[in-house]
N, C-alpha and C positions, 0 to 999 in steps of 0.2 A: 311211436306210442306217446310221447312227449307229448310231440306235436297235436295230437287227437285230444287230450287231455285239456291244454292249450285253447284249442277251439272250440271246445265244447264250453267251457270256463267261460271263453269269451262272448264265446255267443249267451249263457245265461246271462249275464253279468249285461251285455250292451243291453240284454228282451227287457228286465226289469229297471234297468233306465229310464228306458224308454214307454214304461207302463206308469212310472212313480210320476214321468213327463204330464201323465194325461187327467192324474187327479189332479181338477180345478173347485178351487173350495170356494171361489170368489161370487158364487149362485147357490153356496148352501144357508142357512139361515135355520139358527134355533128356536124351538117357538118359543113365545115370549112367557108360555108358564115356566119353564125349566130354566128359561136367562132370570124371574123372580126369585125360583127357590134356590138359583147358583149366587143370588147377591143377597139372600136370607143366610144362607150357607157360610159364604164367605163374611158376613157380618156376627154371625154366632161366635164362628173361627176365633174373631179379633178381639170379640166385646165379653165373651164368657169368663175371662180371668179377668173382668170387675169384680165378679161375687167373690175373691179370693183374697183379694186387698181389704184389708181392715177387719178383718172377720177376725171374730172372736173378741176382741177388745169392747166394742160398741156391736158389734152386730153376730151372727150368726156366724160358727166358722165351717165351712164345708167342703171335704175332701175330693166330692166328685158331681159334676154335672154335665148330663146327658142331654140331648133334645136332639128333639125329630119336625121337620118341617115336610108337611105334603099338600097338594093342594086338588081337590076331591073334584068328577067330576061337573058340579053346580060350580065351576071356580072360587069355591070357597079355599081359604090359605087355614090351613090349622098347625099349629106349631105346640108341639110336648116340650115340657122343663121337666126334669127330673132333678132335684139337688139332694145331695146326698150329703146329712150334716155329719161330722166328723166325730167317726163312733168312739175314740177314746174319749174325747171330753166329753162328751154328753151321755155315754154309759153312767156316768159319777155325777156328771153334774146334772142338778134338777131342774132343767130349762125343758119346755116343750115348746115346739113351733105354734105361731099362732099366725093369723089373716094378715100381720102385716108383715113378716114374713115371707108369705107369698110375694106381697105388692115389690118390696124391696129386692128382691129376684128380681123382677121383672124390669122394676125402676135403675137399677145395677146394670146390668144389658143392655138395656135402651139410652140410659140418658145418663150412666155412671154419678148416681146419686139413689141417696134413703129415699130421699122422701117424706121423712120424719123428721121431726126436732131431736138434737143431737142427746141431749139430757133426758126429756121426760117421754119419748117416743110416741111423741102425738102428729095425726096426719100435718104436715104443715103446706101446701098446694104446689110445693115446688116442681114435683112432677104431675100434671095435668095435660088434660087434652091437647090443648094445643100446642104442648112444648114436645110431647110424644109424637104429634102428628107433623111436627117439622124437623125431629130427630129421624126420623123414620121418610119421611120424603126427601130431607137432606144426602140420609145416607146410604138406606138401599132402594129407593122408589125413583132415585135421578136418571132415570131412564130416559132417551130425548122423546121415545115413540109414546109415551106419557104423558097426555095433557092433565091438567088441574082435577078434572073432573073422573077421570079416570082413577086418579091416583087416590081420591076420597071412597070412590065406588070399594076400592081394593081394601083401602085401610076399613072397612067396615065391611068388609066380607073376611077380616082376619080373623080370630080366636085364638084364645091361647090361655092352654092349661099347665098347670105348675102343680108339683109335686112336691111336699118337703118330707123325704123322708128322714124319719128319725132314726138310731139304733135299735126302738123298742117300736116293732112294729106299730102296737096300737096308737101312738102318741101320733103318727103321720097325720098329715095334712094334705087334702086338696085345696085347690080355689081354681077359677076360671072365669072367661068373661071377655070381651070383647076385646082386642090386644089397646084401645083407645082408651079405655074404663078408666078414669081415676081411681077408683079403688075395684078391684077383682074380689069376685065372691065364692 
């Protein structure tokens, strides 16, 4: 009886061996929407806890941020922020979200900066097109199967909308706009 036990054991044991032998992955290939939205993904991952540094001192302080990247079939990239500002101090305190706000989400994420002058919170150009378009080709767009021209094509088929909600529903803010825009509207 052992014995039967034994060889049956063995015999499953060598059959799926010998099955695990035959998946060759070395001819499978992701398409390359899903390898953009896995290095969107894993860039969100890494760069989303900029909005959480410094906040509240000079900036916005905010307990939670969400976002969704998909990319539709016109190959258009669209990408949701949601940030969620941090309900006990802004219950009390009389601060409401405003358009630059949005921008500095987005400037936080991409290029780990306001974007504003540190005292009087006026646009100062430090984050603009070109520095977003080489933050963003540097870090998720360095794909080799990417030529120059491609990668411009993409960066302006992105979008991206942001969301700041408040505790007090009505105070919420949208904005949105090309993810390149200098300022999102």
């Amino acid at each position: 009886m052992k014995f039967k036990f034994f060889f049956l054991f063995t015999f499953f044991f060598l059959n799926s061996i010998l099955n695990a032998n035959e998946l060759d992955l070395s001819k499978k290939f992701i398409p390359l929407k899903d390898f953009i939205i896995l290095k969107y993904e894993l860039f969100f991952k890494e760069n989303v806890k900029n909005i959480f540094q410094g906040g509240g001192l000079f900036g916005v302080a905010y307990q939670n941020v969400n976002y969704n990247i998909k990319i539709d079939k016109d190959d258009n990239i669209n990408i949701s922020v949601d940030a969620v500002m941090d309900k006990e101090r802004y219950r009390s305190k009389r601060y409401y979200p405003k358009l630059r706000d949005c921008n500095q989400v987005r400037n936080k994420i991409f290029m780990n900066q306001y974007g504003y002058s540190f005292l009087t919170q006026k646009f100062n150009n430090l984050v603009n097109e070109e520095s977003l378009t080489n933050s963003i080709n540097n870090k998720i767009l360095n794909i080799s199967s990417l030529d120059d021209k491609m990668k411009k094509s993409l960066l302006n088929q992105t979008s991206l909308k942001i969301n700041i909600i408040h505790p007090r529903e009505e105070k919420s803010i949208f904005c949105s706009g090309k993810i390149l825009d200098t300022e999102l509207k």
